[in-house]
TINU-654434 format. One record per residue: x, y negated, z of N, C-alpha, C, O in turn; residue in three letters. Coordinates in steps of 0.02 Angstrom, whole numbers, padded with zeros to 5 digits, always signed. Example, Ala and Ser with C-alpha at 12.3 -4.5 7.8 and 13.67 -1.06 7.14 Angstrom:
BEGIN
+00660+00284+00390+00615+00225+00390+00660+00165+00390+00712+00166+00423ALA+00642+00112+00354+00684+00053+00357+00645-00002+00394+00670-00057+00402SER
***
This chain:
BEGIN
-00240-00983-00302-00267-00916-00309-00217-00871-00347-00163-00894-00365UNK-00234-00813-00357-00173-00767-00397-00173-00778-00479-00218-00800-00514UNK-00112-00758-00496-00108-00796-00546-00131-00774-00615-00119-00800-00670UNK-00173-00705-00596-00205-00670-00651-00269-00631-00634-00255-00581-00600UNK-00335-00639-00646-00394-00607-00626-00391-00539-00643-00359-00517-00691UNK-00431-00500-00598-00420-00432-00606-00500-00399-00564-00534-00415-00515UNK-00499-00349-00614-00560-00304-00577-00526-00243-00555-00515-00207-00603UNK-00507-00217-00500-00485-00149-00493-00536-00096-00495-00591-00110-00471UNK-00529-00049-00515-00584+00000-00546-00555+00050-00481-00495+00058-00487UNK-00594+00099-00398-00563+00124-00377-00626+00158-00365-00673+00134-00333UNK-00624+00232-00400-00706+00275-00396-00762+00231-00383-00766+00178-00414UNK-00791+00241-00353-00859+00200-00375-00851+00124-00349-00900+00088-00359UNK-00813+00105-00327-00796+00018-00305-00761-00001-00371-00727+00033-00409UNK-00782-00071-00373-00758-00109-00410-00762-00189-00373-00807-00228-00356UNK-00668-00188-00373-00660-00250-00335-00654-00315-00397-00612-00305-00441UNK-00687-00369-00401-00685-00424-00450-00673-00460-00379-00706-00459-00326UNK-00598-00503-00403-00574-00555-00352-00591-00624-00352-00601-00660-00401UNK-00593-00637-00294-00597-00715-00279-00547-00722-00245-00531-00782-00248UNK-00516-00697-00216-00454-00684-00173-00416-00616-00155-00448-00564-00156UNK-00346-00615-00136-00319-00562-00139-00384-00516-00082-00424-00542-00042UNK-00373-00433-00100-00414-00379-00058-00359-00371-00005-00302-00390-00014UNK-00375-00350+00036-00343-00326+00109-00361-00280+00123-00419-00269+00141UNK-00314-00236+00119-00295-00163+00136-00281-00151+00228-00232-00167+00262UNK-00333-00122+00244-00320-00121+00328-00290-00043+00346-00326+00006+00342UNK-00209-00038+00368-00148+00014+00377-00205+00046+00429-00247+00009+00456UNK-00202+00111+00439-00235+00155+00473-00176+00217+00472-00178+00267+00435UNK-00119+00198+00528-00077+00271+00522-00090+00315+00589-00086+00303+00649UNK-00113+00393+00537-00135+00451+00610-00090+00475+00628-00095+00536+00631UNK-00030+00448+00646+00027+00482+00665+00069+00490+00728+00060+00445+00769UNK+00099+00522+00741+00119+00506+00810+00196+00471+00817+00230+00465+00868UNK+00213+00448+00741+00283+00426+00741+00297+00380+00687+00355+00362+00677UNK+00246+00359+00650+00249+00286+00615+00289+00233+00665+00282+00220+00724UNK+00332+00208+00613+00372+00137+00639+00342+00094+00682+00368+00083+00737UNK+00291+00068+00665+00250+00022+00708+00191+00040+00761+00185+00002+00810UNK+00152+00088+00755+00110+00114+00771+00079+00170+00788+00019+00185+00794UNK+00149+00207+00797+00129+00270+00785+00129+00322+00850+00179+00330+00886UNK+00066+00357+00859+00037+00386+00914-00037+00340+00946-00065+00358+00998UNK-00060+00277+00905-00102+00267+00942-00149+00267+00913-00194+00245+00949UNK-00170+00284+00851-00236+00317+00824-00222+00397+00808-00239+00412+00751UNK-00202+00435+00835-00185+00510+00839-00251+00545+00838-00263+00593+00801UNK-00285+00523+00872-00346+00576+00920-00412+00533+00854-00418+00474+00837UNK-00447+00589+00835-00482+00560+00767-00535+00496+00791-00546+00448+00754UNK-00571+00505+00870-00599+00448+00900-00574+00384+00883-00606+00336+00861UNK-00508+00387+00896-00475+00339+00898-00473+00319+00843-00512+00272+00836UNK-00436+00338+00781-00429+00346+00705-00488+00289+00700-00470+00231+00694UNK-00554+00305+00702-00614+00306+00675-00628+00239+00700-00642+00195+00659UNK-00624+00225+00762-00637+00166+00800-00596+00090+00784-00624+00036+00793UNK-00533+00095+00763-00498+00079+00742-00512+00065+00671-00516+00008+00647UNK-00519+00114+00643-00556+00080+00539-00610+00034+00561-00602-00025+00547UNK-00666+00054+00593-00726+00013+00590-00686-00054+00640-00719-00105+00633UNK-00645-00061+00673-00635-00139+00694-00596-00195+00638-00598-00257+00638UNK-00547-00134+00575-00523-00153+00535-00582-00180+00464-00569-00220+00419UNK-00635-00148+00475-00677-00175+00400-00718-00221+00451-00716-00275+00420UNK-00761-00238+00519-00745-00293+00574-00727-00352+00554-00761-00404+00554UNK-00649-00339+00530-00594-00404+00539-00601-00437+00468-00600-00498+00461UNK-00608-00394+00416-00628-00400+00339-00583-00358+00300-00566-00376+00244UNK-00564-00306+00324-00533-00261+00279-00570-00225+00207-00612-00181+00208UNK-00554-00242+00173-00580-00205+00107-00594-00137+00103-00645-00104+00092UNK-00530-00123+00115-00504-00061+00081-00464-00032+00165-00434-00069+00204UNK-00475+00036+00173-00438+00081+00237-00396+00116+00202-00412+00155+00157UNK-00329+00102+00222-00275+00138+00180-00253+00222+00238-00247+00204+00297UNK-00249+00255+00234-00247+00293+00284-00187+00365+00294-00209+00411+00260UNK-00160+00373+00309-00104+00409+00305-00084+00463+00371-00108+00451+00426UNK-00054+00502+00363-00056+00558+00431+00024+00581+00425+00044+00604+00479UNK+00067+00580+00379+00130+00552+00378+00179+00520+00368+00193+00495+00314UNK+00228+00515+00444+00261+00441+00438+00306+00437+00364+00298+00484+00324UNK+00339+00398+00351+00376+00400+00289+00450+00347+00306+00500+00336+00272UNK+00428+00322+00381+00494+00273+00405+00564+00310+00380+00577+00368+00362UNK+00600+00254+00386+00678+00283+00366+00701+00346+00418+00707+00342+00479UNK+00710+00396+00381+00757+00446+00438+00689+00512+00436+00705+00571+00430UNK+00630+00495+00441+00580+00530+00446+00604+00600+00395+00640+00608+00346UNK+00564+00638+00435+00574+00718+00397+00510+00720+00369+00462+00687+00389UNK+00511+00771+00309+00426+00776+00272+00394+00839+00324+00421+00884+00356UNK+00333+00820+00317+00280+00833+00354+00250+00907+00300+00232+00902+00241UNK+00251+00961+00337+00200+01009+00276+00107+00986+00283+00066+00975+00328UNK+00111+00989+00213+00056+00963+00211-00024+00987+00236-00076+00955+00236UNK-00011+01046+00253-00074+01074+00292-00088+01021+00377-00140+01002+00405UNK-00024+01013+00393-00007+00958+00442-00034+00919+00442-00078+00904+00483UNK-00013+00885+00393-00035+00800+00365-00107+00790+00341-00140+00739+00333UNK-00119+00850+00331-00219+00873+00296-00254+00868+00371-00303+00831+00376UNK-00232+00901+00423-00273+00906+00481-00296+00851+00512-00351+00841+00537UNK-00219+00796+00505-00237+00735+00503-00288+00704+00504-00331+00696+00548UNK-00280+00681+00434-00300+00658+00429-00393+00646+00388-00429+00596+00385UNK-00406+00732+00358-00462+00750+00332-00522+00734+00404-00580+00734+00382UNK-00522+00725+00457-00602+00707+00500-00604+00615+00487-00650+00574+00483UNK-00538+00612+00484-00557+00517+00476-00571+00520+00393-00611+00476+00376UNK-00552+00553+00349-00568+00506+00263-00641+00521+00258-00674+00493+00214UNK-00676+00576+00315-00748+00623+00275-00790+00587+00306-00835+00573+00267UNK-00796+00571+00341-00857+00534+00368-00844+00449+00364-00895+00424+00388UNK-00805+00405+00346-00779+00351+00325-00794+00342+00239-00815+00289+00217UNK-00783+00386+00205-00809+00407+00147-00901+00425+00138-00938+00418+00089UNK-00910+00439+00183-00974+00452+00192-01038+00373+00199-01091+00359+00173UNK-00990+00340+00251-01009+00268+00247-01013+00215+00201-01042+00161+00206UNK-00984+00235+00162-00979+00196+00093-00909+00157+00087-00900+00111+00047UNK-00863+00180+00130-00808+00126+00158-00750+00167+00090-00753+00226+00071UNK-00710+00124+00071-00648+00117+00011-00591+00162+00051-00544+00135+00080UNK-00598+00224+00048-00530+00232+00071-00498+00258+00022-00517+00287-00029UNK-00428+00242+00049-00369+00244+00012-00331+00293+00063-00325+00279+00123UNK-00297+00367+00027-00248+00420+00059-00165+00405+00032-00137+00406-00023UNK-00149+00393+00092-00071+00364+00059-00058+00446+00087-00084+00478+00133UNK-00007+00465+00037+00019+00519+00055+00045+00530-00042+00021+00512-00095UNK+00121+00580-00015+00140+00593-00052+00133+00665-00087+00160+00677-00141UNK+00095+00714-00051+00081+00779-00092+00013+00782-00084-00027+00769-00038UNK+00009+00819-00185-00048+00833-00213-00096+00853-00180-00153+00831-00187UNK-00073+00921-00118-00131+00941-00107-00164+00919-00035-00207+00954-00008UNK-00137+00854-00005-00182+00813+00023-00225+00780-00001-00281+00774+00022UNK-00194+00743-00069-00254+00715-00086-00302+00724-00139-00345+00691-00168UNK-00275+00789-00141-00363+00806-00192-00398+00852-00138-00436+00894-00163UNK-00394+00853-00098-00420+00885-00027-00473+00823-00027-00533+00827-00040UNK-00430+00756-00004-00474+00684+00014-00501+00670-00035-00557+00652-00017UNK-00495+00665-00122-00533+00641-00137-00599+00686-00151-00656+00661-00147UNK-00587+00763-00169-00648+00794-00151-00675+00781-00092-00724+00819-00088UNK-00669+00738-00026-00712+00713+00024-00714+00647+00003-00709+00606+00049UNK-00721+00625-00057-00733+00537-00073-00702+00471-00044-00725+00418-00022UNK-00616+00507-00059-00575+00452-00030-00581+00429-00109-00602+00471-00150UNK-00560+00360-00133-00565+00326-00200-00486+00315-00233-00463+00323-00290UNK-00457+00293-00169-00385+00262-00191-00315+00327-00184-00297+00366-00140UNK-00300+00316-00231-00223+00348-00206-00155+00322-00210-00127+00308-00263UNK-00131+00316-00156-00063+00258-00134-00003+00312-00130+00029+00316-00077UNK+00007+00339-00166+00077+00378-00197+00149+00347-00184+00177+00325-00234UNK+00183+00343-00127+00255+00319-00108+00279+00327-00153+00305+00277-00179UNK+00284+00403-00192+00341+00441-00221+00321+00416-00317+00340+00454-00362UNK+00276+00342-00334+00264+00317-00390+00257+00367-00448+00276+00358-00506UNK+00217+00438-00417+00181+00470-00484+00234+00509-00507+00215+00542-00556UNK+00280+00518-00495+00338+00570-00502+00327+00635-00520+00348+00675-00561UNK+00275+00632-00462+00240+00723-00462+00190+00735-00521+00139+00702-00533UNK+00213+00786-00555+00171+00795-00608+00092+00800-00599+00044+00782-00633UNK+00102+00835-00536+00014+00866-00508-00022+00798-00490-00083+00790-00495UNK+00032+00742-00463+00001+00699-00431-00048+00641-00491-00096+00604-00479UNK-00014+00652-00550-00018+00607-00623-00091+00640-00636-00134+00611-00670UNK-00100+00705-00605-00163+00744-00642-00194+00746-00628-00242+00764-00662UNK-00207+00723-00538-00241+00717-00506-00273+00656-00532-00334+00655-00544UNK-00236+00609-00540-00265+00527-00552-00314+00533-00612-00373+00516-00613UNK-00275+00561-00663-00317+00570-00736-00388+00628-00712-00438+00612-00745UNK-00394+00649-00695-00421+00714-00660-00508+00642-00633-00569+00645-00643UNK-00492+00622-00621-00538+00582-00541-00529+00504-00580-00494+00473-00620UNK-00572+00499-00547-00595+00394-00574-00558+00369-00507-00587+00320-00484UNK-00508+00387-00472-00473+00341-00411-00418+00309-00437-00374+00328-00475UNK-00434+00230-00392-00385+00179-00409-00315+00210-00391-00316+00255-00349UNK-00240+00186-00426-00186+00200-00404-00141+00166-00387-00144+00109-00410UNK-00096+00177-00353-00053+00131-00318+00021+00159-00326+00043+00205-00292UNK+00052+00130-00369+00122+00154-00388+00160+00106-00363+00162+00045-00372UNK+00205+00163-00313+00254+00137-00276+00337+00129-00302+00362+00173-00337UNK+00368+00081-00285+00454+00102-00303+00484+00117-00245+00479+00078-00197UNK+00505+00155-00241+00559+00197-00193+00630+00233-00214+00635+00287-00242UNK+00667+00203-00200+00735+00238-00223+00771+00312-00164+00810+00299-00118UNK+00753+00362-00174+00781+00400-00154+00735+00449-00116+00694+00479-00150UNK+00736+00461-00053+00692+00482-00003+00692+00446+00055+00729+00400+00071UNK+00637+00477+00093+00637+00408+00173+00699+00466+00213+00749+00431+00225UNK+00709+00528+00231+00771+00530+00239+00845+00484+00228+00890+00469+00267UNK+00839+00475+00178+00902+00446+00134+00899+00402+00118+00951+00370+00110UNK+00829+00368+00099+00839+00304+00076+00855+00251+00090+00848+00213+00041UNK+00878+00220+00146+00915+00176+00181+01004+00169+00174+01038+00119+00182UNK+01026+00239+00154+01117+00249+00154+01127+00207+00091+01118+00226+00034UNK+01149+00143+00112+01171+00101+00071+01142+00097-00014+01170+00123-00062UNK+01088+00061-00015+01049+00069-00070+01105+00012-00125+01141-00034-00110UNK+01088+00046-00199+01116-00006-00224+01088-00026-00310+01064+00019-00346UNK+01095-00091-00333+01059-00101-00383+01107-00155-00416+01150-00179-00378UNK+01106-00173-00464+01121-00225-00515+01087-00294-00513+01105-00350-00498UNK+01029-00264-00534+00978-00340-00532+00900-00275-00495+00857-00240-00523UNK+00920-00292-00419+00828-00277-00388+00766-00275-00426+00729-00230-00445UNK+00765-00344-00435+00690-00365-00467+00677-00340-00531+00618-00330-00544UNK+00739-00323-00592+00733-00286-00654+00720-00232-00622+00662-00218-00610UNK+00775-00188-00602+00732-00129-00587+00692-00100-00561+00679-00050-00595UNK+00659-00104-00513+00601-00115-00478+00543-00100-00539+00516-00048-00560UNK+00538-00171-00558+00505-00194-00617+00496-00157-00682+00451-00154-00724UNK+00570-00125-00672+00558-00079-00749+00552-00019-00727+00568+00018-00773UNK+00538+00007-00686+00515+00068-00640+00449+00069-00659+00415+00095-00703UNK+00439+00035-00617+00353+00034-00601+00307+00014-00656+00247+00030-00658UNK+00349-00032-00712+00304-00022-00796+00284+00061-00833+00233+00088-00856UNK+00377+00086-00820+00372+00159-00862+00322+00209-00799+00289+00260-00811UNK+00326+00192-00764+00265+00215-00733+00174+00218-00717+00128+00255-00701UNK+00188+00159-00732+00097+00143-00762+00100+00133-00817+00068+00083-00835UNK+00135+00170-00868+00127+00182-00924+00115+00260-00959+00085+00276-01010UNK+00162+00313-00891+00148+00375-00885+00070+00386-00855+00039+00438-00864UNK+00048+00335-00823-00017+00351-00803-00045+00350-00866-00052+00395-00907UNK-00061+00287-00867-00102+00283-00955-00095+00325-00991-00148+00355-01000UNK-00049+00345-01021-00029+00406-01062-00063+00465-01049-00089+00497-01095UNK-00066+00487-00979-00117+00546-00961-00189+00523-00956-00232+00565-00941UNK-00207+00460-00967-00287+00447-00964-00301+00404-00918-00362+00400-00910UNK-00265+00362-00877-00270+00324-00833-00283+00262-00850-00233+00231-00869UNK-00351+00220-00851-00359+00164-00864-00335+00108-00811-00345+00099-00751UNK-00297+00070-00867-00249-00001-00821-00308-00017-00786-00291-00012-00727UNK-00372-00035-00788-00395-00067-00711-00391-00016-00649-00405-00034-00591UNK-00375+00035-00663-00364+00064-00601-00299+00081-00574-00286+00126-00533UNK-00245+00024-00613-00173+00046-00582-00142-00016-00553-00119-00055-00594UNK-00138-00027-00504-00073-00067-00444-00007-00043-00439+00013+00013-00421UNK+00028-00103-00460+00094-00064-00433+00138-00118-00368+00121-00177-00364UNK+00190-00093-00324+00190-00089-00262+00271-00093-00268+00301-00042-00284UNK+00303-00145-00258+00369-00124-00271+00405-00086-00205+00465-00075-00201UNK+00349-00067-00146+00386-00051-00110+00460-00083-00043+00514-00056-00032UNK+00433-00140-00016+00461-00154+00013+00492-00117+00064+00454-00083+00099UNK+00562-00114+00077+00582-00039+00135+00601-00006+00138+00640+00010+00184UNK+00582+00036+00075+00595+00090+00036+00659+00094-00008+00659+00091-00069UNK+00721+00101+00036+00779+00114-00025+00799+00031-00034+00809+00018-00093UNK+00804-00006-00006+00812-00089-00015+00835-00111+00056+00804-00096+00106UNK+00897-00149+00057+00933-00172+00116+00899-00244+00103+00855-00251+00061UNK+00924-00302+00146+00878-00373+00186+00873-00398+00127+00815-00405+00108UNK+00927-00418+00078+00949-00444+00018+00914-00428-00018+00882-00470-00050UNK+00904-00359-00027+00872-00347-00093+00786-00373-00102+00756-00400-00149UNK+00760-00341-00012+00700-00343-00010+00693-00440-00007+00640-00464-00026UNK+00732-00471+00009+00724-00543-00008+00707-00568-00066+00664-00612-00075UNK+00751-00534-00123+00735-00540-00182+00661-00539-00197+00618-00582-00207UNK+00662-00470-00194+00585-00455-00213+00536-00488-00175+00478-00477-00193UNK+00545-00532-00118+00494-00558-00108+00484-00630-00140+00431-00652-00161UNK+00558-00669-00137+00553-00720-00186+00535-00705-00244+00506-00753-00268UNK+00536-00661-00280+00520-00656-00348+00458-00612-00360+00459-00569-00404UNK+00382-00627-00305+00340-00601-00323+00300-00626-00382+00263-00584-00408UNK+00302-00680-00405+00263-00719-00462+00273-00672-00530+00232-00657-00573UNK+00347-00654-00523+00387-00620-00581+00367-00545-00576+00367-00518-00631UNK+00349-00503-00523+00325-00452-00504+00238-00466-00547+00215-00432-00593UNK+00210-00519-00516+00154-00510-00526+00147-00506-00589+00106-00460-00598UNK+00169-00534-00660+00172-00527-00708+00195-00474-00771+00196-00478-00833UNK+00214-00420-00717+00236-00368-00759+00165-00329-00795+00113-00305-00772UNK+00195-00337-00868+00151-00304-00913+00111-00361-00940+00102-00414-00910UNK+00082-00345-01011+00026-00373-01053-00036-00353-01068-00046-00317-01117UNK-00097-00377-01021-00099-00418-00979-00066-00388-00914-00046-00330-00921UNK-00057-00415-00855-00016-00394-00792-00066-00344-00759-00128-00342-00765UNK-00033-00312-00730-00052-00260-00677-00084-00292-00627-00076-00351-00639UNK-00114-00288-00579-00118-00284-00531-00072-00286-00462-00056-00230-00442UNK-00050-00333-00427+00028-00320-00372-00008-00322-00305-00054-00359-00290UNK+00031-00264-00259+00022-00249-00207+00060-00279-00168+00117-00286-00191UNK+00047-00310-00093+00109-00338-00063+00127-00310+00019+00092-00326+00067UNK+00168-00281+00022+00165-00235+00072+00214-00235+00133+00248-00190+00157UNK+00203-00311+00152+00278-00319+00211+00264-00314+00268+00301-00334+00313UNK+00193-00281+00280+00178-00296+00354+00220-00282+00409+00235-00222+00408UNK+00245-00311+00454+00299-00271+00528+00343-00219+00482+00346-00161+00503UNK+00376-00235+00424+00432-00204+00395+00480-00254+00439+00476-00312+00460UNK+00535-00194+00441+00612-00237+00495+00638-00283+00441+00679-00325+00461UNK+00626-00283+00394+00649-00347+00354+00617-00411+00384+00656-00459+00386UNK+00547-00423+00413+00519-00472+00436+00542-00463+00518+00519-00508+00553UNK+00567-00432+00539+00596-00425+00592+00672-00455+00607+00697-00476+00659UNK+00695-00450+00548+00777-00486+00526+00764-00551+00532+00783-00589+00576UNK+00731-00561+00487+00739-00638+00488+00692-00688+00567+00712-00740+00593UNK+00652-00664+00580+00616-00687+00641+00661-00653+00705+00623-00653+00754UNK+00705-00633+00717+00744-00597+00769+00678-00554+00814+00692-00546+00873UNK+00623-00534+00796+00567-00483+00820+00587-00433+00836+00579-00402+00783UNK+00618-00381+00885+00632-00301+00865+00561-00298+00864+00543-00291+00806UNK+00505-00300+00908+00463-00224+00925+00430-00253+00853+00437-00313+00837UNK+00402-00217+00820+00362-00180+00751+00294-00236+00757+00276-00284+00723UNK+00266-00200+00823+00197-00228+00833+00209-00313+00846+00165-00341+00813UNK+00240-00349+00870+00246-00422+00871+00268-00447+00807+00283-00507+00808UNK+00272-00426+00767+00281-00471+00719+00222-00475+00645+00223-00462+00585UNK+00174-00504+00699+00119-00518+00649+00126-00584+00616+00114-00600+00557UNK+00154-00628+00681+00147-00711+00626+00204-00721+00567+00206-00767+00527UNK+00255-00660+00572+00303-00656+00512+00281-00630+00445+00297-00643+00387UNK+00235-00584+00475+00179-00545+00428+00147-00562+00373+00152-00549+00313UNK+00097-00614+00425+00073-00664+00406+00083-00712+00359+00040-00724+00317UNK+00154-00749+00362+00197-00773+00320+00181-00772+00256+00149-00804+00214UNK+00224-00706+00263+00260-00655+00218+00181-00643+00166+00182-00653+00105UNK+00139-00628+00192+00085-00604+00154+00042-00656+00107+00006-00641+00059UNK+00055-00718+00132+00019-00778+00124+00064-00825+00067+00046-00868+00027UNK+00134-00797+00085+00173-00818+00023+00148-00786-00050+00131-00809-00105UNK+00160-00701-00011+00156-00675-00090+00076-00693-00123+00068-00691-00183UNK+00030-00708-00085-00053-00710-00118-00045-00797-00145-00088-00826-00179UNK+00001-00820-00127+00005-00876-00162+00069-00911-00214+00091-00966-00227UNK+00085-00821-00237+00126-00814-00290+00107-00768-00329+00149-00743-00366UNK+00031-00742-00332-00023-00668-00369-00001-00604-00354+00009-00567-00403UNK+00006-00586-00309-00011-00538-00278-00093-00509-00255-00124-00551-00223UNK-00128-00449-00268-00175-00493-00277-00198-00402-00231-00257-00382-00228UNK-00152-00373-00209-00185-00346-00134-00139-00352-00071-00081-00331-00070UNK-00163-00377-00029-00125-00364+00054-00136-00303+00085-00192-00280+00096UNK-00082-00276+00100-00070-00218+00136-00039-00227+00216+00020-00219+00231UNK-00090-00245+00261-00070-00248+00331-00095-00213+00379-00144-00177+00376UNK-00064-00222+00418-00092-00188+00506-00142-00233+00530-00195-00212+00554UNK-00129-00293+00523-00174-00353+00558-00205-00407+00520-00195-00466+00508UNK-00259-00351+00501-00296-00382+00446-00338-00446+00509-00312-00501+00503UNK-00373-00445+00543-00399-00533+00561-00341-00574+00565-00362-00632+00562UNK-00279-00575+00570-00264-00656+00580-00233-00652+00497-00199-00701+00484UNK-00238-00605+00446-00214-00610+00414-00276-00646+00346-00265-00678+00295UNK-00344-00620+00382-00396-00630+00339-00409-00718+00361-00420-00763+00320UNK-00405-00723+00418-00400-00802+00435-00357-00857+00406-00371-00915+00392UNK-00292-00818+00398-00251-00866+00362-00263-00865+00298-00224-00901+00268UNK-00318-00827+00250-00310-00805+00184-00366-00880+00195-00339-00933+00182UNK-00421-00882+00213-00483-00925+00249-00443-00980+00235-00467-01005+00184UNK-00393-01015+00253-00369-01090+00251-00346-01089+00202-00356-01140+00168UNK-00307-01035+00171-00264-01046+00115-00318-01073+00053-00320-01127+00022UNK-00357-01019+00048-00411-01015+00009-00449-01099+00000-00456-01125-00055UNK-00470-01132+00062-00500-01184+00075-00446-01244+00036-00468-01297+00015UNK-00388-01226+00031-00348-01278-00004-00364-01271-00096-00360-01297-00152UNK-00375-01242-00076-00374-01226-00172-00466-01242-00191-00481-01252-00250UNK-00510-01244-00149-00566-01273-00164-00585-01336-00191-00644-01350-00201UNK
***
């Protein structure tokens, strides 16, 4: 099981674990890496979450722009049109959603429609975004990202990955706290992808145990490799969407090194494999 119990506090949910939560990816976009253009049309969007909480998704992470390498930013009235008919009536259901997006005024748009979570790429940087959190009882999700998704791929570079990373994302859920943010409601996410070539992101995945332990008592760790081309490298996979059983892997390693949320596209075979893993440790 993970290697530190945790209640995440995310507006009115409160997750107490028995096993890592599973975050089911919901991108409304028409140009996400893996998926993108086929929940566009809000039917779709919608149909798609309910097969994801179906499969056993916890939590609907939900997003309306892409952030892949090379991607241009999206104005956010854009990214609001999005994705505001899927968070309001999904919110309405009683269902956990989570607005990944990086400007403020998407998501205090969503959480005034009772989205709970906020999954911040850009790890709280934004002052508005810090105020938002303190502002609202929603869980947070602090990401590491070195640079921009424009740029962040041109030869990333680091000393020791896993220190910095690591010491990122402390002085950062520590700026939360500081503005009023109680640690059960902060995850941090080192961001697999983001600003990290094969090597680095290797690191960080071998060294999730050491991730999971950051801070006294530890945070909360997010694990977020789903159909990233890093799991594509090593399985020789190009297309995005086939590489679930690398996914899979990948996800099942880190929940059995405390990681203690999954962030995937394919939450059933991922909730199945959590099912056996789980059964070993009984």
């Amino acid at each position: 099981m993970t290697t530190a119990e945790h209640v995440w506090h995310c507006g009115p949910f409160r997750f107490a674990q028995r096993r890592p939560l599973v975050m089911g990816i919901l991108n409304i976009t028409p140009d996400s890496f893996s998926d993108g253009g086929r929940y566009a049309e809000t039917e779709d969007a919608l149909c798609h979450a309910h097969t994801l909480l179906e499969q056993g998704a916890d939590i609907i992470d939900i997003g309306g722009e892409s952030t892949r390498p090379g991607s241009e930013e999206l104005p956010y009235s854009l990214e609001l049109a999005r994705v505001l008919p899927v968070v309001r009536p999904l919110a309405r259901e009683g269902v956990c959603v989570s607005v990944d997006s990086r400007h403020a005024e998407v998501v205090e748009a969503c959480l005034a429609e009772g989205a709970a979570l906020i999954n911040d790429i850009t790890g709280f940087t934004n002052p508005a975004m810090v105020e938002l959190a303190a502002l609202s009882r929603a869980g947070c999700v602090v990401m590491h990202m070195r640079g921009r998704p424009q740029t962040m791929q041109e030869n990333p570079q680091y000393v020791d990955v896993v220190a910095e990373v690591g010491e990122y994302l402390l002085t950062q859920a520590r700026l939360l706290a500081d503005a009023g943010v109680e640690r059960e409601r902060i995850c941090l996410d080192p961001g697999p992808g983001f600003g990290k070539n094969f090597e680095q992101n290797l690191a960080l995945l071998q060294n999730t145990a050491r991730l999971a332990n950051l801070g006294t008592p530890p945070y909360l760790l997010m694990a977020a490799w789903s159909r990233k081309n890093f799991i594509g490298e090593i399985t020789g996979e190009a297309t995005a969407a086939k590489r679930v059983a690398g996914s899979v892997a990948a996800a099942v390693f880190a929940a059995s090194h405390g990681a203690g949320v999954l962030r995937v596209h394919d939450v059933g075979p991922t909730v199945e494999a959590l099912k056996v893993w789980e059964a070993l440790y009984e």
